[in-house]
N, C-alpha and C positions, 0 to 999 in steps of 0.2 A: 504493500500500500504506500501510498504517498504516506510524509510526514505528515503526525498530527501539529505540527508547524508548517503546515503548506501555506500560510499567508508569508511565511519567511521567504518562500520561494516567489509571492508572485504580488502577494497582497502585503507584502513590507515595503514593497513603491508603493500602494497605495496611500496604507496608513501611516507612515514615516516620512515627512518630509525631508526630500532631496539634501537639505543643507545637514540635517539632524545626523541622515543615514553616513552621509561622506563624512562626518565627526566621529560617528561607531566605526567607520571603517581604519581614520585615520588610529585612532586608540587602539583597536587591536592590532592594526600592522606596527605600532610602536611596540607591541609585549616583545622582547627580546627571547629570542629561541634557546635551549640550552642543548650544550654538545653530545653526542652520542657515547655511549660506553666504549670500553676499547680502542679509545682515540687517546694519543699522547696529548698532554697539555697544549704543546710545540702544536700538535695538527690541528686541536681545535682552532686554537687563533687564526690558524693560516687557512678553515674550512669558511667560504664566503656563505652558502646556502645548506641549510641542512631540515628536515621535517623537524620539526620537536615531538618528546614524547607527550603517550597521551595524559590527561589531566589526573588527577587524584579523585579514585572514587569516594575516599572518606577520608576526613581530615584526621582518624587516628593514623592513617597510612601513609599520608604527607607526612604529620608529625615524627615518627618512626624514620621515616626516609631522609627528614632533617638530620633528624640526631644522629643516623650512623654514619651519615656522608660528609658530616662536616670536616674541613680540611681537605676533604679530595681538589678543588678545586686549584687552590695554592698548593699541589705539588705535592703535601706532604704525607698522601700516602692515596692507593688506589682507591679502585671503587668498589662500594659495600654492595651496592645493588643495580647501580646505574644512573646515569642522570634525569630516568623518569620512567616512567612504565609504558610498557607498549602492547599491552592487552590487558582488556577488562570482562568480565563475565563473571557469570553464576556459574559453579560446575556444582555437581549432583555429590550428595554426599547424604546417606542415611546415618538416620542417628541425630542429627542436631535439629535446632528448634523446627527452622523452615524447610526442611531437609533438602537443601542444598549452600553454597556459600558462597560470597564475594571473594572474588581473587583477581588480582593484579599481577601479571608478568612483567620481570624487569628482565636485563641481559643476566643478570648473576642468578636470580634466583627468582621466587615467586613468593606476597605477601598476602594472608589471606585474614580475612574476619570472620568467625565461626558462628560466634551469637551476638548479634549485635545488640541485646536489650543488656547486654555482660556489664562491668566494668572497664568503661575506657581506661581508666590509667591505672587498671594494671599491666604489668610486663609481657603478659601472655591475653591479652584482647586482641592484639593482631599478630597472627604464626607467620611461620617460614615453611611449606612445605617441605614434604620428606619426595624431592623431584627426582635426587642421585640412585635412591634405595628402588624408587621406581622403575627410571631406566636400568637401573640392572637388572629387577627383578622381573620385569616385563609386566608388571601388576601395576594397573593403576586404583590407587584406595579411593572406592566411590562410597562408603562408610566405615565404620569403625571396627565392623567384622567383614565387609565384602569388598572383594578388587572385582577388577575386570580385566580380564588378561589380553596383552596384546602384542605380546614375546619383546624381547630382552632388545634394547634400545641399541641398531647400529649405527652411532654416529657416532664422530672420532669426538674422543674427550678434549685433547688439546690440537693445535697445529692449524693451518690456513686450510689442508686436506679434508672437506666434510668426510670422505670415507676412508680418512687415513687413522694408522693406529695408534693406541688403542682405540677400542670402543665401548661404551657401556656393556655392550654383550658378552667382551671380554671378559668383564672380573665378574660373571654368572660360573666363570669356571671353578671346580672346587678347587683347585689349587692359589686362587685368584680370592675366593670369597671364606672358604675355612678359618676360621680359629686358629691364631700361631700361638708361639709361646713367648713368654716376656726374652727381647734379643735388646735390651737396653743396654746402650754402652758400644755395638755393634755396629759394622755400617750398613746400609741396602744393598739387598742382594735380590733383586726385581729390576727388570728392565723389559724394554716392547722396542719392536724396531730392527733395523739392523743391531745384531750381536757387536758390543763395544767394550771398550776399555772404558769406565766410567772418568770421563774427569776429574782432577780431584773437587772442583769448584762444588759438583752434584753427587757427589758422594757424600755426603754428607753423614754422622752419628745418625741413629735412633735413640730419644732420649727419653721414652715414656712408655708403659705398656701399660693399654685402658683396657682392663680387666672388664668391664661390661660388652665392648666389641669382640674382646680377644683381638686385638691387632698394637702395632706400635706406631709410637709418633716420629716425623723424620724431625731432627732438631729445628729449621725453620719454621716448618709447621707450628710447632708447639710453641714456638718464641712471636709468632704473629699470632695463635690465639692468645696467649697471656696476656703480650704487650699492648697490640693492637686492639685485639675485642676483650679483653678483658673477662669481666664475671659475665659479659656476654654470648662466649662464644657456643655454648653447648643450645643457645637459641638459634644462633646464626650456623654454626656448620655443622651440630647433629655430634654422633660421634661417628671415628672413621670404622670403616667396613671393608677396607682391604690395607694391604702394606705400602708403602711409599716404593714409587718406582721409576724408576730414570727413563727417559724418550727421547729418543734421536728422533726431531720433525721439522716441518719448516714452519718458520714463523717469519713472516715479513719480507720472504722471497727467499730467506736464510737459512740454511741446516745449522739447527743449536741443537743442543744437548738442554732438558730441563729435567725437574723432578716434578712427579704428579703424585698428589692422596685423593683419593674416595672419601667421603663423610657422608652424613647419611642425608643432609641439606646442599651440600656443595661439593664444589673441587675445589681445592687449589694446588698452583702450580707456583714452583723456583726455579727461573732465570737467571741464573749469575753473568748473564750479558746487560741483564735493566740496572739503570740507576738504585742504587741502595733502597731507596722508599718506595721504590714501586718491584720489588726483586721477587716478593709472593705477590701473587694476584688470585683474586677468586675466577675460577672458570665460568666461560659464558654458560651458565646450565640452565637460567631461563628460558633463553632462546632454543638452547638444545632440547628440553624438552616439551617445550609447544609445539616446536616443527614434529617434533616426534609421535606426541600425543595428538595433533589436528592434520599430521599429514595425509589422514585419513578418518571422515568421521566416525566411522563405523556405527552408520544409522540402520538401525530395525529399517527395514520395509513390511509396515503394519498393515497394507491393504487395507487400510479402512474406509468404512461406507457409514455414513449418517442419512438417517432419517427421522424429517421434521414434518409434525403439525402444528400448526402454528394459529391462533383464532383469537381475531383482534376484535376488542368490546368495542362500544360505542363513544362516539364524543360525549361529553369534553374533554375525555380522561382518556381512553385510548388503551384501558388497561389490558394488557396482553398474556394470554395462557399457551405454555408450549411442552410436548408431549414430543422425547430424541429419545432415538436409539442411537448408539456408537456402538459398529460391530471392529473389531481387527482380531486381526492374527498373532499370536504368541511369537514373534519371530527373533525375539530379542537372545536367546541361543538359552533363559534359563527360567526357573521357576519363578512368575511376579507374584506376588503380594499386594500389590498397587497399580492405579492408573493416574492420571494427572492431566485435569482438562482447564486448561485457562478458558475463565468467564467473566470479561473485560465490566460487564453492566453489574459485577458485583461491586466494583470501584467506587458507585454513590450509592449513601445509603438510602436504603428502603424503595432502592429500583426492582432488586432480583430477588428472591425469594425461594428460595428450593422447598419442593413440597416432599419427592418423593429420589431415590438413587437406590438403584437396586443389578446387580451384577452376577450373572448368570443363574440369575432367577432368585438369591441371597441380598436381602436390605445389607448394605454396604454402609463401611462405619466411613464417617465423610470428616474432612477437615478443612481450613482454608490456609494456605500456603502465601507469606507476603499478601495477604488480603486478597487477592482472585486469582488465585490458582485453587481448583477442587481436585482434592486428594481422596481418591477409593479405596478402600482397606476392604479386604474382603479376611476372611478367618480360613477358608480352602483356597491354598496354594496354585496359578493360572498354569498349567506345567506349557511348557516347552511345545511349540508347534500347537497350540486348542484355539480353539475361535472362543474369543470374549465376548458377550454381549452388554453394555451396560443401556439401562432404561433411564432417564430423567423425567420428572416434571417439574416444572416452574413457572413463577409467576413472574411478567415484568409491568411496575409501576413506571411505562418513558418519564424522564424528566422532562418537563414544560420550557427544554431550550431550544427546541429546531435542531438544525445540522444532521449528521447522522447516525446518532445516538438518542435521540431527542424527539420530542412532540410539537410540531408547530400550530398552536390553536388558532390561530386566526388566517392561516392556509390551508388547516385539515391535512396536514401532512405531517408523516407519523414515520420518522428515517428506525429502518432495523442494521443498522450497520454493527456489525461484530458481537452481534447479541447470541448465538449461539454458543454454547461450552464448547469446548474443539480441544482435541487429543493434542498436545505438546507432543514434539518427537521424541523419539528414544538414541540418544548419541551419545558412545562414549561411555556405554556402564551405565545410565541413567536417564530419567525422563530431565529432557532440556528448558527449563521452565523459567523467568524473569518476574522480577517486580513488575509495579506500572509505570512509567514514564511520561512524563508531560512531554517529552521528545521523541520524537520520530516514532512508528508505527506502534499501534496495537498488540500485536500478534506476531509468531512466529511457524509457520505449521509446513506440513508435510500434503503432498498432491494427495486429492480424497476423490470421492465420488458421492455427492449429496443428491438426496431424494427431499424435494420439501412442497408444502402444499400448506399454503394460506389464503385464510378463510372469514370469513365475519360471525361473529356470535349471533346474528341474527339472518334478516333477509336484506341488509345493506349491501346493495354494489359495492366492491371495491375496483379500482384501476393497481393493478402491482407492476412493477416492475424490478429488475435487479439479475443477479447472478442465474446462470444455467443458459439452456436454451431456450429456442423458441416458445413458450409458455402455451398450455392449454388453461383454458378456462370453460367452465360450466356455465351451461345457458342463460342464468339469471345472473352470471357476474358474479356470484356470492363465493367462487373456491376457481384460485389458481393456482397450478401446477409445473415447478420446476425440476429437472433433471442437470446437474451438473457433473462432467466427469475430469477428472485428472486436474480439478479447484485446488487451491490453499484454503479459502474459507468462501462466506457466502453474505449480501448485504443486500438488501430490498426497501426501497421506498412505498407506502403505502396512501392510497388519498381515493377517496370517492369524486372527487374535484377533476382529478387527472385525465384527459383527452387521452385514447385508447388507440393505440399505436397499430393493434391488430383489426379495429374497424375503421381506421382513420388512415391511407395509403399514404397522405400527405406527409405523416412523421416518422415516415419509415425511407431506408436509401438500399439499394443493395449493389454491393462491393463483390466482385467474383461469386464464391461461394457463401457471403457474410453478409447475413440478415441486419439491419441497422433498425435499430428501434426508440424513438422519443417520445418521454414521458415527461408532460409539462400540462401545468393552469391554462385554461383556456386563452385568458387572455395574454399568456406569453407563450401561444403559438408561433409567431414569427421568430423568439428568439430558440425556442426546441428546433425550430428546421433549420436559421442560424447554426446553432451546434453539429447537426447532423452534416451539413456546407460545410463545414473547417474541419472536422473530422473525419469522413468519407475519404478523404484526396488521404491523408498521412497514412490510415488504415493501407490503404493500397503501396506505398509508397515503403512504406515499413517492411509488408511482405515482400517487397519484390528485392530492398536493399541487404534485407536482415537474416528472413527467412518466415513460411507461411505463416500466417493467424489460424492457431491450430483448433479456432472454437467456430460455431456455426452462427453462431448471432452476436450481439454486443447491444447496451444499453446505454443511453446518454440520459439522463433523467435531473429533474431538478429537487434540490431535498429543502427542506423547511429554513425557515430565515434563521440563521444563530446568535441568541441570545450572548452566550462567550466566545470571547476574545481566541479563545483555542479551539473553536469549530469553525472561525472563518475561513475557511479554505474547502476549495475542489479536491475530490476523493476519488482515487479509483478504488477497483475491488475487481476481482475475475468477471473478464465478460460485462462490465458495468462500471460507466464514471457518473459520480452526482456532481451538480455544482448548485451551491444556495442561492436561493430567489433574489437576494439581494445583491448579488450580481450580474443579476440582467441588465436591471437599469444603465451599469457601466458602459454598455456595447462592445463591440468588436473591435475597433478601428483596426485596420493592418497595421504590422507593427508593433502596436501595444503589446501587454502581457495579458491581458482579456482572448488577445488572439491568438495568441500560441500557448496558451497556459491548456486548450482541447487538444492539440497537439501533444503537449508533455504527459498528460494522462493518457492518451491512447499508447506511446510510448512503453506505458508502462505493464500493456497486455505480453509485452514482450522482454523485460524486464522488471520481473516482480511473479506476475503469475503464470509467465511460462518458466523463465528461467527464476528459479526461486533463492532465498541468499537470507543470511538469518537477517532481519534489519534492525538488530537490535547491538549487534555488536557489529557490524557489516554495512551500514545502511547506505551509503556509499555506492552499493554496487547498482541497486536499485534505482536509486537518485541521480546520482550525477551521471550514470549511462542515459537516463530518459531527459535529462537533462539536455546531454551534450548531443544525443542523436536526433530531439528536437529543434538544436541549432542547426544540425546539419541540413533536416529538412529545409527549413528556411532558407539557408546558403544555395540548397539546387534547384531550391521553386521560386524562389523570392530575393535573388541576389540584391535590390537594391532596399530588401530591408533588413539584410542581415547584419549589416556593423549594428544598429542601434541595436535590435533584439539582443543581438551576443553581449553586446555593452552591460544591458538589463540584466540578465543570464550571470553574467560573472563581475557585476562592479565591487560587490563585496569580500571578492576572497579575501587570505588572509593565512597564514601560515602559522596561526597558536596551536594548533592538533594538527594532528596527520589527516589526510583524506579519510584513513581506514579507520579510523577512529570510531566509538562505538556510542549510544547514547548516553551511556554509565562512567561516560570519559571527564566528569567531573567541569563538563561546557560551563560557562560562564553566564548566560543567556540564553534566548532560542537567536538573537542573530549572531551571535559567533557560531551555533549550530550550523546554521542552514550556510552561511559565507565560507565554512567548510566542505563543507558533505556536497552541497549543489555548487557552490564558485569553483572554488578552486580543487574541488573531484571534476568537472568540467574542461577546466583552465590545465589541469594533469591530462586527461583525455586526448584534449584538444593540441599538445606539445607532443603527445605517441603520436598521434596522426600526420603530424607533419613531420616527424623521424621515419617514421615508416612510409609514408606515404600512403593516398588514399587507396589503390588496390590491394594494398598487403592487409592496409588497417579492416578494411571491410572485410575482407577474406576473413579476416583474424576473428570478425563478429560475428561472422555466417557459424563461422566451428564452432565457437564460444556458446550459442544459442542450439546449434546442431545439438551438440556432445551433450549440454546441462537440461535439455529440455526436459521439464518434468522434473529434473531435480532439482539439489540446491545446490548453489556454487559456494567458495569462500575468495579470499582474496588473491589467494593464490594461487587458484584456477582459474582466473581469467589472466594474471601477469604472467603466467605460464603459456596461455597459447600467446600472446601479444609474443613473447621472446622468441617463440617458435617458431612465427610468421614473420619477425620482422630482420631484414639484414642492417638494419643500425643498433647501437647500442642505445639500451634503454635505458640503463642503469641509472645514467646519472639523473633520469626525469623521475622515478621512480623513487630513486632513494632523499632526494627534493621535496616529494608531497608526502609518502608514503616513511621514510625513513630505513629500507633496508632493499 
């Protein structure tokens, strides 16, 4: 979906005065970027452009990252964690409150918050993952009794070599990972590599044997935790899990000799070629084990299929009763216990209401997770390969705001957007589930197949429209019927008011094989056929540059006037864009953002709900593709309106986050949001395009849409084909917005 800051994207010219916006813009391009981990002092200075990392999701984890980092910058000694985090997210974890947790990736390492209702100032409110113990053990701990297995980590522990040695998977060996005996006093007798004569520099004593590892410490080792981390370090590096061992590798283009330890939180390594204060360094293991743990999501494919009835009361109130099933497949490789459906309308109170949950025929113990995520607990075990079925009923009170969440009472328009529970994915060991965010999308889900049929509690006509195909309706108007297949989710405007696109040929357009359908107030007939005019030509435009529109109808519809300030914005959704009434009065003029803002939502049939991307830590992928491909449009149809549109499009960037950056990246507002994720994810786009040029770049979007159709991409599935397709180097634009 569009952001739920889609005014950020179109409607921040409207409401923001010109002089105001070029003030916010100038203030955020003054925020100073900080240097990236692994860079000497010397190269930061001399780096002119670099991403910054992402923001701080919670101010204990700033605070923390102060305190262990201070001094690094002045030389006097390296880095704790890195100069900033470069991922944020919930990962799965049973056992604790919300049963999953905040965590933040740095290059060294990863810092996470368990319970947040805990004690911030004590010492252990924000941990250090046990990342080292992971890649070797090949288990990642999705609770406090269950991993998830996904074999022993081969990345190279040190060196410029990603597959050079060692590797985490190396010390799974028992000779690597056993229990030795107190050799204090002794020197190392471990080494990886070519067979060498240790220099004397890395040779170093062992001065310690930690009786709870069974291993020993090499003398710098133990002299940088004392010294350096002090009563800290058994938070910060764990205890060690194999013997210190010497490696002939390259670093910096250069064959050195270093020493490397395992711990159960980190590496670290001795160079006796670095300046004395930077001579141990903690190893990138952050970075090492994200790429390791996300280089593959390892998503259940759940096959799931919902079915809704849905049966909307009368005005004034609009009170709504709905009757789901969610069927899927056990596919997740082991026995659940639980399911987990994000139910965004439980967000205000006294809209949603559960009446009834009951799972494979068994009333289901129900809980709510960060406030709207629904957790099933069932007491019989879901085993491995069985079809689920869970039943709900519910009641929804809409709020009396418009938009698409909302009740417009004095337009009789009644938006169902993202009102259904929907099954969270399964990735990684566990269901993928988020808070709520005042930023960017909704929801995060997996391609479905919905059955839904809405109805009036009485003998009220209604006019529907929204997600699926071409809709059947019953003769007296009173029960309409959608089928959607291979959806992320589903959203339907509702009005007795609404001009009926299926008796009315006027508010219909057809594109190839693609039924076009406009649902609008009588009297904003001219501006539904308006819509249906700006949208037709890109629908077709899109197919032919990108690849087909793999649905048989699409929906343009207008949803109710919005009351807040954070529903002012145009929506897409599968197969359906809404835009609020109170943007008709604006017009179209060519040009404007009124006129290609139908454009950037058709856009996103092709980014978002073909090609699917989490938008919550990703959104990025969604955005500034539909973004930048609606500039494009403009540039081969409308060349003498594309400087200004593009001007519109990207005056905001801004380089205080990465592109990739996620909604939980600790943004500062929704316009440094969106001057991100839409400008300058755009302004990044648009610098590949003209390195590669435009045959290669388009090639590159045909695969990218080919290969992920129906699935979901991450970010480094799409910089993965761009590098594939492209004969320039990308790096340095990439490592620019993106930071690696």
């Amino acid at each position: 979906m569009s952001s739920n800051t889609r005014n950020e994207i179109v409607g921040i010219r409207l409401g923001c005065p010109r002089l105001l916006m070029s003030i916010l813009v100038v203030i955020i391009l003054a925020q100073t970027a900080e240097p990236r981990a692994g860079m000497s002092v010397a190269s930061i200075a001399a780096t002119q452009v670099q991403a910054p990392p992402e923001g701080f999701a919670h101010s204990a984890i700033k605070a923390r990252w102060e305190k262990d980092e201070r001094g690094v910058t002045s030389g006097q000694r390296t880095w704790m964690w890195g100069p900033g985090p470069f991922r944020t997210a919930y990962e799965p974890f049973d056992g604790l409150l919300q049963g999953n947790h905040l965590v933040q990736y740095f290059d060294k390492g990863r810092l996470e918050i368990n319970d947040p209702s805990g004690d911030a100032q004590s010492s252990w409110f924000v941990t250090s993952g046990l990342l080292v113990n992971e890649m070797v053990t090949g288990k990642i701990q999705v609770g406090s009794n269950r991993t998830f297995h996904i074999g022993p980590a081969r990345v190279s522990v040190v060196g410029d070599d990603p597959r050079g040695v060692p590797t985490y998977a190396e010390f799974l060996l028992p000779t690597r990972s056993e229990r030795t005996v107190d050799l204090t006093g002794k020197t190392i007798g471990c080494w990886f590599g070519e067979r060498f004569v240790q220099p004397k520099e890395v040779d170093r004593p062992l001065v310690r044997y930690e009786q709870v590892s069974g291993h020993n410490w090499a003398e710098p080792f133990w002299n940088f935790a004392t010294g350096t981390l002090k009563d800290q370090w058994l938070q910060i590096l764990g205890y060690p899990i194999a013997e210190p061992c010497g490696v002939k590798t390259i670093i910096g283009g250069k064959s050195q000799y270093v020493l490397v330890q395992l711990f159960e939180r980190r590496v670290l390594t001795y160079n006796p070629a670095n300046p004395s204060a930077t001579q141990v360094e903690m190893g990138n293991v952050g970075r090492h084990y994200y790429n390791w743990r996300y280089a593959d999501m390892h998503e259940a494919d759940l096959d799931t299929k919902y079915n809704a009835q849905i049966q909307i009361g009368p005005a004034p109130r609009r009170t709504t009763t709905v009757q789901q099933t969610v069927q899927f497949t056990n596919t997740t490789g082991s026995n659940l216990s639980n399911a987990v459906l994000r139910t965004v309308w439980k967000r205000w109170d006294g809209v949603f209401t559960l009446k009834s949950a009951i799972v494979n025929g068994e009333a289901a113990r129900t809980r709510w997770l960060h406030g709207i995520n629904l957790e099933l607990t069932t007491s019989k075990p879901m085993p491995a390969g069985a079809q689920v079925s869970i039943a709900l009923i519910f009641e929804l009170q809409p709020r009396p705001v418009g938009g698409r969440t909302g009740y417009d009472k004095s337009n009789d328009i009644l938006g169902l957007g993202d009102m259904l529970p929907t099954l969270v994915p399964w990735e990684n060991g566990g269901w993928s589930f988020y808070p709520y965010s005042d930023l960017g999308d909704l929801g995060y889900y997996a391609a479905s197949d919905y059955s839904v049929e809405i109805a009036s509690t009485g003998s009220e006509k209604l006019v529907v429209g929204g997600t699926g195909g071409i809709p059947t309706v019953d003769v007296n108007g009173a029960r309409w019927r959608f089928n959607a297949t291979g959806v992320r989710d589903v959203a339907y405007v509702v009005s007795p008011r609404f001009i009926n696109p299926l008796a009315d040929a006027s508010m219909t357009r057809q594109v190839g094989s693609v039924k076009m359908l406009a649902y609008f107030l009588p009297e904003h007939k001219s501006d539904g056929q308006r819509q249906l005019q700006l949208t037709a030509p890109a629908m077709a435009w899109f197919s032919n540059e990108i690849g087909p529109y793999p649905f048989e109808s699409y929906t343009v519809a207008e949803m109710g006037v919005p009351l807040e300030r954070t529903d002012n914005y145009a929506q897409e959704y599968p197969t359906a864009y809404f835009i609020p009434s109170s943007w008709l009065r604006l017009g179209t003029a060519p040009g404007t953002w009124t006129w290609y803002t139908p454009v950037h939502e058709v856009a996103h049939q092709w980014f978002y709900s073909t090609v699917g991307n989490n938008q919550l830590t990703d959104p990025w992928l969604d955005e500034a593709l539909a973004t930048y491909v609606t500039a494009e449009y403009v540039r081969a149809n409308f060349p003498d309106l594309y400087p200004a549109s593009w001007s519109s499009m990207t005056n905001g960037a801004t380089n205080v986050r990465p592109v990739s950056a996620g909604v939980f990246s600790g943004f500062a507002n929704e316009n440094q949001y969106s001057a991100t994720i839409y400008d300058s994810g755009a302004l990044m786009l648009d610098r590949i395009r003209r390195a590669m040029g435009d045959t290669s770049f388009y090639a590159a979007l045909r695969d990218y849409y080919k290969t992920y159709q129906g699935k979901r991409a991450t970010t480094d599935s799409l910089l993965a084909i761009f590098h594939r397709h492209s004969k320039a180097d990308l790096k340095p634009i990439i490592v620019q917005y993106i930071g690696y």
